[in-house]
C-alpha positions as CSV (number, residue, x, y, z in Angstrom):
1,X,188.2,-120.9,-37.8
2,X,188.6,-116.9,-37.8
3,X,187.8,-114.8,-34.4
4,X,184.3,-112.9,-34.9
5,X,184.8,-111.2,-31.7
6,X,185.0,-107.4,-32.3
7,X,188.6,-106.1,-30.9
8,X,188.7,-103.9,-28.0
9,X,191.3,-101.9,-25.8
10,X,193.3,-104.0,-23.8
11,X,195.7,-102.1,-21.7
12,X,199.5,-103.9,-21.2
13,X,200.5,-105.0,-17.8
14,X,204.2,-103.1,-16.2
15,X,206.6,-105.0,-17.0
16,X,207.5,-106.8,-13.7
17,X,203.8,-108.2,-14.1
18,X,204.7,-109.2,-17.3
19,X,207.7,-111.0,-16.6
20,X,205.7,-113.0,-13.5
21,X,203.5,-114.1,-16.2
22,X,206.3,-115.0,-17.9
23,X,207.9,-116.9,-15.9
24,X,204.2,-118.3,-14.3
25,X,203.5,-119.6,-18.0
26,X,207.1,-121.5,-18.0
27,X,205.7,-123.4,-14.6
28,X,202.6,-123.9,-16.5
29,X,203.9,-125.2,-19.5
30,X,205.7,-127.6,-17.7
31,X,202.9,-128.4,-15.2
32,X,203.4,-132.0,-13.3
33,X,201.5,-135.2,-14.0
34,X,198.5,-134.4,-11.0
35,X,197.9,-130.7,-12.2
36,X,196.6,-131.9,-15.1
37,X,195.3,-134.9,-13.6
38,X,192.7,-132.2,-11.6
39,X,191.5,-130.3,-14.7
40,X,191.1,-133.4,-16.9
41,X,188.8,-134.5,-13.6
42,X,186.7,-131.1,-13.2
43,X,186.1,-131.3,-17.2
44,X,184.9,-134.6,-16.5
45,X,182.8,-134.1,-13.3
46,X,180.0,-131.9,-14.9
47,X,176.7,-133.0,-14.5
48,X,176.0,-135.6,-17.7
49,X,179.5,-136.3,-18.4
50,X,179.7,-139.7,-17.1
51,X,179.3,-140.9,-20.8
52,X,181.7,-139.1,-22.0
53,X,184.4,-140.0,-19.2
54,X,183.1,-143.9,-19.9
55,X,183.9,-143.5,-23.6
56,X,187.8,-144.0,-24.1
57,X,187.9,-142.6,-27.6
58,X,185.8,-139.0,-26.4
59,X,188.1,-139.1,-22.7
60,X,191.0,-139.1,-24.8
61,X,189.8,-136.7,-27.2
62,X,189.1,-134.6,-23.7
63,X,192.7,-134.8,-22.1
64,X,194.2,-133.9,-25.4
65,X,191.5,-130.5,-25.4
66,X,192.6,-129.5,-22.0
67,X,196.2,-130.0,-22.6
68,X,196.3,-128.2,-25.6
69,X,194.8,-125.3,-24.5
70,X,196.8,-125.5,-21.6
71,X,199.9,-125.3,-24.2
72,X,198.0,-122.4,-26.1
73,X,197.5,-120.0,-23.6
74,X,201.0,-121.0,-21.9
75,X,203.2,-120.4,-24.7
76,X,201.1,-117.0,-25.8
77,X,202.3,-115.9,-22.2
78,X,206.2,-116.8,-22.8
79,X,206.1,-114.7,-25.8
80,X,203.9,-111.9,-25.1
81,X,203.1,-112.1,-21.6
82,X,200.1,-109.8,-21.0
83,X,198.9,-109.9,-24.5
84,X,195.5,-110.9,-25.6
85,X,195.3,-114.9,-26.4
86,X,194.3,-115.9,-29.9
87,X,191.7,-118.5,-29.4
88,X,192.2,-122.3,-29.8
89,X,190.0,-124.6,-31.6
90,X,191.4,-128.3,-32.4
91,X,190.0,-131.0,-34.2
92,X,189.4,-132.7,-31.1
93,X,187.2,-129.7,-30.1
94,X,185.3,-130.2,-33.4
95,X,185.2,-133.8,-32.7
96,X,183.6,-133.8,-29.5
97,X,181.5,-130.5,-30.1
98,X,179.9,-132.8,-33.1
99,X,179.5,-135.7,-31.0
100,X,177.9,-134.1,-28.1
101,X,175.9,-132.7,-30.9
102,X,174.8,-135.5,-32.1
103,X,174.0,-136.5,-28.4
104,X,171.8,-133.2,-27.8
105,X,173.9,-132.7,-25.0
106,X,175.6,-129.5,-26.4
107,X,175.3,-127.4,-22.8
108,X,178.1,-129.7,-21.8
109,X,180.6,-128.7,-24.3
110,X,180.5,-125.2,-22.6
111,X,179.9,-126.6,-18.8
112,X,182.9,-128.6,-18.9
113,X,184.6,-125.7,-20.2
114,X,184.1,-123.6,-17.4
115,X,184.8,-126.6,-15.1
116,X,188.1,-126.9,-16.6
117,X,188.5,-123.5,-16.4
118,X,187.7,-123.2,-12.7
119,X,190.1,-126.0,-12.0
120,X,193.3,-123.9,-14.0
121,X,192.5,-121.0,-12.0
122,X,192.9,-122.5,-8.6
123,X,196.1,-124.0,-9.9
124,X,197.2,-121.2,-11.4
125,X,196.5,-118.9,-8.0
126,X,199.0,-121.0,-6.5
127,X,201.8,-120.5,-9.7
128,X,200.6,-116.8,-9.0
129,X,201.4,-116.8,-4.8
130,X,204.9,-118.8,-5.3
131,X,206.1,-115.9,-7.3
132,X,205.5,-112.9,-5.5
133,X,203.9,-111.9,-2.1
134,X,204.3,-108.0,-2.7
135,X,200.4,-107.1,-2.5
136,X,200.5,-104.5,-5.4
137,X,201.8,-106.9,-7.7
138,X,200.2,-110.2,-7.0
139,X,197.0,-108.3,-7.3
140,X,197.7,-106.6,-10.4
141,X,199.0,-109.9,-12.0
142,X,195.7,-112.0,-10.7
143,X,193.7,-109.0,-12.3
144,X,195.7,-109.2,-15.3
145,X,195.8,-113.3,-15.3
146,X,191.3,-113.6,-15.0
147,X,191.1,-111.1,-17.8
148,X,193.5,-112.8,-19.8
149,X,192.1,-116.5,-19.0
150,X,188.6,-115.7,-19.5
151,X,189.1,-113.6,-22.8
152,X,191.2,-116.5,-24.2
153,X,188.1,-118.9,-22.8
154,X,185.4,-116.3,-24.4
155,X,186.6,-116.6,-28.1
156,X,187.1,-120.2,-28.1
157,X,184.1,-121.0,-27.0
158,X,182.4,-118.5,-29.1
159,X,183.6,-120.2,-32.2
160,X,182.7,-123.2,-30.4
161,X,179.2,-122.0,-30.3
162,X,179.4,-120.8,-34.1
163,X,180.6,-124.2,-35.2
164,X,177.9,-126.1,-33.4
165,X,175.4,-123.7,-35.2
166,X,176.4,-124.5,-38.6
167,X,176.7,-128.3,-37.4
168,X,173.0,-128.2,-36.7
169,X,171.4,-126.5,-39.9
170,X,173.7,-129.0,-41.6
171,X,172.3,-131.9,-39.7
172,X,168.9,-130.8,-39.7
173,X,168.9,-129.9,-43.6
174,X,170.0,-132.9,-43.9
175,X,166.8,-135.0,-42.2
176,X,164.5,-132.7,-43.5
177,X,165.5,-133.8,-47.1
178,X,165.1,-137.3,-45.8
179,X,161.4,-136.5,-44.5
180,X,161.0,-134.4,-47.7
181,X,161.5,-137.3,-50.3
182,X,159.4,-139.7,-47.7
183,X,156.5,-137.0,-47.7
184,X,156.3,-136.3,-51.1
185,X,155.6,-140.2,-51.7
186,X,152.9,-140.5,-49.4
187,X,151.3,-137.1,-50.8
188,X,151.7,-138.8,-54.4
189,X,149.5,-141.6,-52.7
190,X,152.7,-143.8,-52.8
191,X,151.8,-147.3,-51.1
192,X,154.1,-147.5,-48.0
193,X,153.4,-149.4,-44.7
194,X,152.1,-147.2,-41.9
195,X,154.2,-148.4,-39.3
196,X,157.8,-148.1,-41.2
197,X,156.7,-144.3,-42.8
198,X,156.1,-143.7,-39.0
199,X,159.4,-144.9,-38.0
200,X,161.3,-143.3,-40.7
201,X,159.8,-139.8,-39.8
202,X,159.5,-140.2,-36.2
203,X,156.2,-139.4,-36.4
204,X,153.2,-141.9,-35.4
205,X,150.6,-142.1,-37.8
206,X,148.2,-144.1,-36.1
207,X,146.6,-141.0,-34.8
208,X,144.3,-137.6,-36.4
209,X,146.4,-135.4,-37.6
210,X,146.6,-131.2,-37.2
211,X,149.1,-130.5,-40.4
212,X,149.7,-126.7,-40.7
213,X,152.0,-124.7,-43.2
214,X,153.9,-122.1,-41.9
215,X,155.6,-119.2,-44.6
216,X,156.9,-116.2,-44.8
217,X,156.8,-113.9,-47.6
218,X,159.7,-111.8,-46.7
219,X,163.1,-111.4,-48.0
220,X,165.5,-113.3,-45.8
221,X,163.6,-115.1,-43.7
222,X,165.4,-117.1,-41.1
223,X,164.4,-120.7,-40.4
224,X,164.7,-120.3,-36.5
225,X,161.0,-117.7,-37.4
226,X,159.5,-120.4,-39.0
227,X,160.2,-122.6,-35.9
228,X,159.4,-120.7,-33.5
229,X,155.7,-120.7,-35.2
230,X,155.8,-124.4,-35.1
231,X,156.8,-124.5,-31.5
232,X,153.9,-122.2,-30.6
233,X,151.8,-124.9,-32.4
234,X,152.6,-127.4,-30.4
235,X,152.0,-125.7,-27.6
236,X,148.4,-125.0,-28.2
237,X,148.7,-128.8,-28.1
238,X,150.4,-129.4,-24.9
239,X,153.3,-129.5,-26.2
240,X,153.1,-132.7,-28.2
241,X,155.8,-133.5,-30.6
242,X,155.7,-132.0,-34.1
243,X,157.4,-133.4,-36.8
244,X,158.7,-130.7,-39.3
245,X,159.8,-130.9,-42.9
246,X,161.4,-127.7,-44.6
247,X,159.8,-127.8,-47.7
248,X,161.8,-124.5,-49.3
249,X,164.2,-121.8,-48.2
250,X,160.7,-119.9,-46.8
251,X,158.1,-122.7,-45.8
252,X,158.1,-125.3,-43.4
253,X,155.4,-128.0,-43.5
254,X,154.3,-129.8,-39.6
255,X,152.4,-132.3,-38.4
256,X,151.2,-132.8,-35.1
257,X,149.0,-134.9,-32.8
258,X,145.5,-134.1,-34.1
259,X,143.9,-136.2,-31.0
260,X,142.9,-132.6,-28.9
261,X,141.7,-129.4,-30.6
262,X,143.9,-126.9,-31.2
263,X,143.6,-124.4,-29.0
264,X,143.0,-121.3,-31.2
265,X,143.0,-118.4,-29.2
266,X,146.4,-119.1,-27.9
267,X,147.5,-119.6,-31.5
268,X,146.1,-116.3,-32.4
269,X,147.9,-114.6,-29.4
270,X,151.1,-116.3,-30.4
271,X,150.7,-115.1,-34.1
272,X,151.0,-111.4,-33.1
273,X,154.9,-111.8,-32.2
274,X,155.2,-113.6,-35.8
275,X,157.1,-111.1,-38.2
276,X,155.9,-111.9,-41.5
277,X,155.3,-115.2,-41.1
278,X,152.1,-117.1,-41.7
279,X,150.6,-120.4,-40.7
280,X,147.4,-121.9,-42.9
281,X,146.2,-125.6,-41.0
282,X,144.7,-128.4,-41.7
283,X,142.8,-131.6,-39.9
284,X,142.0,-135.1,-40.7
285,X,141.5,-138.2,-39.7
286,X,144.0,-140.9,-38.8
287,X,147.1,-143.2,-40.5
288,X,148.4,-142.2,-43.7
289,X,145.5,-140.9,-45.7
290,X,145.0,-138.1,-42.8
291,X,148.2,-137.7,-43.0
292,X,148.0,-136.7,-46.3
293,X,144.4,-135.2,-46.3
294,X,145.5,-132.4,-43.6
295,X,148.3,-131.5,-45.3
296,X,146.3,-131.1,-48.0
297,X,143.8,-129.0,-46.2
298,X,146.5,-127.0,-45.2
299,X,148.0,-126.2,-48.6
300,X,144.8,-125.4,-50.1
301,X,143.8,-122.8,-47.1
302,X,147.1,-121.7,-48.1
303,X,146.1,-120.9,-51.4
304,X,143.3,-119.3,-51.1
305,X,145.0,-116.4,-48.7
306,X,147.4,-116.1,-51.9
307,X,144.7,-116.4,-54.5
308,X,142.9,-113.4,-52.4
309,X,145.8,-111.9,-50.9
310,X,144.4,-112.1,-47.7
311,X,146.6,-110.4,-44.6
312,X,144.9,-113.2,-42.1
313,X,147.7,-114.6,-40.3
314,X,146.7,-117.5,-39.0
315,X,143.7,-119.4,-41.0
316,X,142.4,-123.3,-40.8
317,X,140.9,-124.8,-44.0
318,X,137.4,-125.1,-42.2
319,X,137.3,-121.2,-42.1
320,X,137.7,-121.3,-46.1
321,X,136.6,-124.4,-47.7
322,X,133.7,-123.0,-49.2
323,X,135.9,-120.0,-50.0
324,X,138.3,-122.6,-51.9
325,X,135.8,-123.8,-53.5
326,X,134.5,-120.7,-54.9
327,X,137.8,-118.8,-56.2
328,X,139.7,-121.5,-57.9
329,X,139.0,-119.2,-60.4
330,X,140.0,-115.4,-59.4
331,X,138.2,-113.7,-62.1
332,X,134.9,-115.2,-61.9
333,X,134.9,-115.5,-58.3
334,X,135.0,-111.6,-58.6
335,X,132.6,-111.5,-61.2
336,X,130.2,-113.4,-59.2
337,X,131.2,-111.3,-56.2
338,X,129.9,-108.2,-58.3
339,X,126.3,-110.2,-59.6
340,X,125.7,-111.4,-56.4
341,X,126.6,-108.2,-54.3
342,X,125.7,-105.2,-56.6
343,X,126.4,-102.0,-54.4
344,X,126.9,-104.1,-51.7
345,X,130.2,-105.3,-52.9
346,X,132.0,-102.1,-52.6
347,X,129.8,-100.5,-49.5
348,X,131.1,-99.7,-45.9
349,X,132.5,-103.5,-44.4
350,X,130.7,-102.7,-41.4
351,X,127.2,-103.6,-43.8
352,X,128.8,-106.7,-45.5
353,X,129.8,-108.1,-42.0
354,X,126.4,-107.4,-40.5
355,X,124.7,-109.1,-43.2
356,X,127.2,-112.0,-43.3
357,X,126.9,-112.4,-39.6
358,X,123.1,-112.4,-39.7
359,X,122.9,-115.0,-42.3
360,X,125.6,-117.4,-40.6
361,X,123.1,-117.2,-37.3
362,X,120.1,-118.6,-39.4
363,X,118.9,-114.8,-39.7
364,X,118.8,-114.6,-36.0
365,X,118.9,-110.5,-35.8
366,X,119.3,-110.8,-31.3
367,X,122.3,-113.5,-31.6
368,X,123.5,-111.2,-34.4
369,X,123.7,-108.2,-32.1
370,X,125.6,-109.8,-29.9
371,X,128.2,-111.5,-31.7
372,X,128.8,-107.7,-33.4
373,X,128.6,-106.2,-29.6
374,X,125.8,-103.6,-31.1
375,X,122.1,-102.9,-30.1
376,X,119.5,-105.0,-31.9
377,X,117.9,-101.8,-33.2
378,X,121.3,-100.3,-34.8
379,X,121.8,-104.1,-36.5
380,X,118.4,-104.2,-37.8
381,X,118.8,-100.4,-39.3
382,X,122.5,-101.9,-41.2
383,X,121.0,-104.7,-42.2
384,X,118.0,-102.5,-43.6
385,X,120.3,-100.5,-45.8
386,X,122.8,-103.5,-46.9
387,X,119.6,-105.2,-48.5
388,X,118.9,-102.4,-50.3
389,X,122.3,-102.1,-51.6
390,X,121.5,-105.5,-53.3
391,X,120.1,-105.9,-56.7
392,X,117.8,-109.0,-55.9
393,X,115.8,-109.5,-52.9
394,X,117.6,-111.5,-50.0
395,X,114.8,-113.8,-49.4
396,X,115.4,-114.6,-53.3
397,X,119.2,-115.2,-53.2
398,X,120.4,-116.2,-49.8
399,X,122.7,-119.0,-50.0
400,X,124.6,-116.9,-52.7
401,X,124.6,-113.7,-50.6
402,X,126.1,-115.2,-48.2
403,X,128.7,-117.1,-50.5
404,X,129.5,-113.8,-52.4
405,X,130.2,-112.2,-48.9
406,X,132.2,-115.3,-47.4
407,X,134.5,-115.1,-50.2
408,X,134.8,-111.0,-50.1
409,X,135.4,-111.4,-46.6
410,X,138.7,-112.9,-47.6
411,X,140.4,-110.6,-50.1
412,X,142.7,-108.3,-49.4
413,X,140.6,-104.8,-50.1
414,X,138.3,-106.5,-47.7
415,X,140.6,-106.9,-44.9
416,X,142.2,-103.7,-45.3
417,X,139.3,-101.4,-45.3
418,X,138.1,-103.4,-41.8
């Protein structure tokens, strides 16, 4: 595993510092029984390790890490004392990295680490006061010994760290192909039993569901952004656990407890920190069926943004079932857009939301006002012109007006003009 650590200056000790680490490294290399004894128990003493320092296969695995380090950074010393320390990654280190993984206890591959680390350097302070007690040097060869140590520590761990990455999108592609293949039976209406789907997913069934589909639309989109969108689902929820299926390289699908609305203003706020990506939800009842029923929901309120190219962000199928039903077909949703509508279809927004508004509110022109935050007189003056804008009476065509203006509410020339 290659260092991705960017190279920097690193300024040569004198040489008598150099040959104290030299000859420090030679006691170190040949450290006694008990000094390693003391790191092998600091690795181990970490808060959480008492699994791993009950597991004889992972202990041992430990005591050859710390040795081999030990051995690493010694004999680097011996030949180039001063020099910077290639970092060491073992098999062991891969070994217990993956099984801590595995575990989700990866903060202790890096806190017994330091532990270990903390312990070499008291040990090492002692190496470093039996060789000299001239002040000048013994302080330039501590300085010289903490850079040195930490460095070496630094670029292991770091590809440490990069190793546990790609462990974990392995591991996770992995179970979301699992959940993949289980979801696409139950959304071909495959006959499974609840309680084993449940199981295999991780996912209880027995309750409503909220499913949501969150995409992006932009080149190179990471899957930690599509995540984070499904995280800030689940909080709406109270955190609730979500289960989460990467359907392709750009769309995740989720699930979550559907018990509690969704708290939608939160989502909304959450949405605005979202680059590029997109969330379209669903809702249903319990077990499988609403399992499958909200996703959907979901998938079809997802359509309809793309059918419309709509820039809404964040959209539930409830705001746009009628909308689905009505622009299956693109063209002659436009074309009835343009009977119903006439003028209106391509007049200021401001008119086609005032009408809109005052139709959703049973034609209630004072509730009307206020949802728009305007005076009852300016509403009843834009609602005055929009109906003349239209080439049939309103009284005469309601129910479509309103459908016509539903569905332009959702298209993309729509939303950008407002």
């Amino acid at each position: 595993m290659k260092s991705t650590r960017a190279p920097a200056k690193w300024p040569l000790p004198s040489p008598r510092v150099r040959e104290l680490l030299r000859q420090g490294a030679e006691i170190a290399l040949n450290a006694p029984p008990e000094w390693l004894d003391a790191i092998d128990q600091a690795s181990l003493s970490s808060e959480g390790m008492r699994f791993v320092a009950e597991d004889p296969v992972l202990i041992a695995a430990s005591r050859r890490v710390n040795r081999g380090s030990l051995i690493q950074w010694a004999a680097a010393n011996i030949e180039k004392p001063g020099a910077p320390v290639p970092p060491y990654v073992s098999a062991d280190m891969l070994t217990n990295a993956r099984e801590l993984l595995r575990l989700g206890a990866t903060d202790l591959v890096f806190n017994s680490s330091r532990a270990a680390q903390s312990a070499a350097w008291q040990l090492w302070m002692n190496i470093a006061f039996s060789l000299t007690s001239e002040p000048a040097e013994l302080r330039e060869l501590l300085e010289v010994s903490a850079r040195s140590i930490s460095d070496y520590i630094d670029g292991t761990m770091s590809q440490i760290a990069e190793f546990m990455r790609n462990e974990r999108e392995h591991l996770m592609r992995g179970t979301h192909v699992d959940r993949r293949d289980l979801v696409s039976r139950i959304m071909e209406g495959a006959s499974l039993d609840e309680r084993q789907a449940g199981q295999r997913l991780g996912y209880s069934l027995g309750h409503p569901h909220h499913a949501a589909v969150i995409w992006s639309e932009e080149a190179e989109t990471e899957l930690s952004q599509l995540e984070a969108a499904a995280q800030a689902l689940s909080r709406t929820t109270g955190g609730k656990p979500i289960l989460t299926v990467i359907a392709n390289a750009a769309t995740l699908w989720c699930w979550i407890d559907g018990s509690e609305s969704l708290d939608w203003h939160a989502l909304n706020l959450s949405a605005k920190a979202w680059a590029g990506v997109r969330m379209a939800l669903g809702s249903a009842d319990a077990g499988i069926e609403g399992f499958r029923r909200a996703h959907l929901d979901a998938l079809n309120a997802q359509r309809v943004l793309g059918r419309l190219r709509a820039r809404t962000r964040v959209v539930h199928f409830d705001q746009v079932r009628l909308v689905s039903l009505t622009s299956h077909d693109a063209e002659a949703a436009q074309q009835f857009i343009t009977h119903t509508l006439g003028d209106l279809a391509t007049a200021d927004p401001i008119l086609q939301r005032t009408l809109l508004t005052f139709l959703s509110t049973g034609c209630n022109a004072t509730e009307a006002a206020a949802l728009l935050h305007t005076h009852r007189n300016t509403l009843l003056r834009r609602l005055a012109r929009a109906q003349e804008l239209l080439p049939r009476p309103l009284d005469q065509a309601r129910i479509h007006v309103a459908a016509a203006l539903e569905a332009l509410s959702w298209t993309a020339t729509h939303q950008e003009a407002t």
